[in-house]
N, C-alpha and C positions, 0 to 999 in steps of 0.2 A: 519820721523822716521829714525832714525840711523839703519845702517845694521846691527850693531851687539849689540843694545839695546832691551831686552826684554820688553815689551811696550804691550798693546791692540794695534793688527792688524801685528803685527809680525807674520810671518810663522815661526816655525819648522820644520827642516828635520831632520829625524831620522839615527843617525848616519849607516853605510852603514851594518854595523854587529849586526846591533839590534836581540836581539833574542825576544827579545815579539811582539807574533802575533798580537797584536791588533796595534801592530805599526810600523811592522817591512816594510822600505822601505815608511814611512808616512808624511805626508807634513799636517801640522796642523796649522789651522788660529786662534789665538790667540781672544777670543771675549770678555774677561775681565782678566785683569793681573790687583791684589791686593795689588802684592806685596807680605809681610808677610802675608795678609788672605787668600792668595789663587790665581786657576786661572780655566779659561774655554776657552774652545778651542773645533774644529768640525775638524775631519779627512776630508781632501777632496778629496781624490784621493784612498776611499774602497767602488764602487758602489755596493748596494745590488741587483741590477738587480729585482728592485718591483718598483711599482710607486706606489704615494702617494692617487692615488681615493682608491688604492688594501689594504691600512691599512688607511682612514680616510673613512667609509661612504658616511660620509655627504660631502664628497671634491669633486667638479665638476668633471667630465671628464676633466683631465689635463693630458698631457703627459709630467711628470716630474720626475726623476731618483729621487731616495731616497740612501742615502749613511748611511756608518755605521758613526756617526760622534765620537764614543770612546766607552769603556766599562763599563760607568759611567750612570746609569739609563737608561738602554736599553728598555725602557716600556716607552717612552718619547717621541715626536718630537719634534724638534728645526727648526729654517730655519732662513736666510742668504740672500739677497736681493739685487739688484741693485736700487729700486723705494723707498728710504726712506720717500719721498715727500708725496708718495700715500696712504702710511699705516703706521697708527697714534699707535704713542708710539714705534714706532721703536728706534734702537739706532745706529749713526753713530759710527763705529771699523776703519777705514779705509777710504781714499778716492774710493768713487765708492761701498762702502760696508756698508752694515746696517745688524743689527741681528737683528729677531724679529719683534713685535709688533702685531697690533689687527686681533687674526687670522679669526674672524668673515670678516673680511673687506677683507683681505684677498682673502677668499674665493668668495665671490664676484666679485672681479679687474677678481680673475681667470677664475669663469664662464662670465663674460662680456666682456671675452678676453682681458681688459685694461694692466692684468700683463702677459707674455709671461713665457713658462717651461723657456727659457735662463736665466730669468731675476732674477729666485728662484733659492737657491738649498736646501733640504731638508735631515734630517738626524736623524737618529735613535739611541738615547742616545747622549754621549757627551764623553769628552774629560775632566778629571779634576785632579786637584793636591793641594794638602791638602798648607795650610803655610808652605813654607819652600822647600817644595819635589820638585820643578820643578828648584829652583835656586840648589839645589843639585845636577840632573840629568845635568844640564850643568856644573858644573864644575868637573864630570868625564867623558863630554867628549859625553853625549849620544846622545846632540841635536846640531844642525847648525842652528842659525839664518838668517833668510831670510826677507827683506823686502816687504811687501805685497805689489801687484798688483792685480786690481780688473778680468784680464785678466786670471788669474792663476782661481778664482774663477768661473768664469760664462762661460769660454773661451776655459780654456786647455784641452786637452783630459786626462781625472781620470788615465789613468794606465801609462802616459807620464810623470804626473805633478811633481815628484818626481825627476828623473832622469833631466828633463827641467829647473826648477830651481837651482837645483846643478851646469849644466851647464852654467845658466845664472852668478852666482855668480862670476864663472874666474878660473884662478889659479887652485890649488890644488884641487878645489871643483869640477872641469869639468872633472879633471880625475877620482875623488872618481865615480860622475855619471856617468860615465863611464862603471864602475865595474859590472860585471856581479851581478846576486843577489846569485850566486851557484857560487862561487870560482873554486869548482869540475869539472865544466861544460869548463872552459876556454878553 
């Protein structure tokens, strides 16, 4: 995937001055770009500080962080994977990254300990943008494209992963990340 092609499996970083809270300072994984119908995407770097036995019941004892993944059906869980192999109807997004599939089976891998908390991450609501609205917010400027790494996903520490990738990109972009999040604070 090209750096600066919006694609499935593209990250977004949120320009440095975003003022919407649900995104403001947000590194978002791309998990179906439509094009003109549309797109979905998971925030990866807003942990809720819950784990997912604490909102699924029936979910084994797993010690796995649940993150806010957008403000797009917040009544929802989604999840994000490293083990496409092991749970059927998943969808490969990326290398090293699957969304989805049989959360029955799922649940399973996790109480038989076969899937590990690293290997998931889970998320509450989504990320979404009507036809049209997310090629808009790029071209005033709102989003930075980032080329996904499954490292950024399973790997980075959630309140780094924002500021890390900006500096991984080079240039211009290692200074933006740089930037305080409070100007005022300098």
């Amino acid at each position: 995937m090209a750096d600066n092609k919006l694609d499935t499996g593209t990250i977004l970083l949120s320009e440095p001055f975003m003022l919407d809270p649900n995104f403001k300072r947000s590194a978002v994984l791309i998990t179906e770009y439509q094009g003109p119908k549309g797109t979905v995407g998971f925030i990866l770097n807003k942990p809720l500080k819950m784990k997912i036995e604490s909102l699924i019941a029936s979910f084994p004892d797993f010690d796995s962080e649940v993150f806010f993944g957008g403000p797009v059906a917040t009544d929802t869980i989604h999840f994000v994977h490293n083990v496409g192999d092991l749970i059927d109807e998943s969808v490969k997004i990326a290398r090293g990254v699957y969304w989805g599939g049989d959360f029955e089976k799922l649940k399973i891998l996790a109480k038989e300990k076969v899937i590990k908390p690293n290997n998931i991450k889970f998320f509450v609501g989504y990320s979404g943008w009507s036809p049209g609205q997310l090629e808009e917010e790029m071209s005033t400027g709102s989003w930075v494209l980032a080329e996904s790494d499954p490292n950024y996903v399973f790997k980075s520490k959630p309140t780094d992963l924002w500021k890390a990738i900006m500096s991984r990109k080079g240039d211009a972009y290692g200074v933006i990340g740089q930037m305080p999040e409070n100007p005022n604070y300098n």
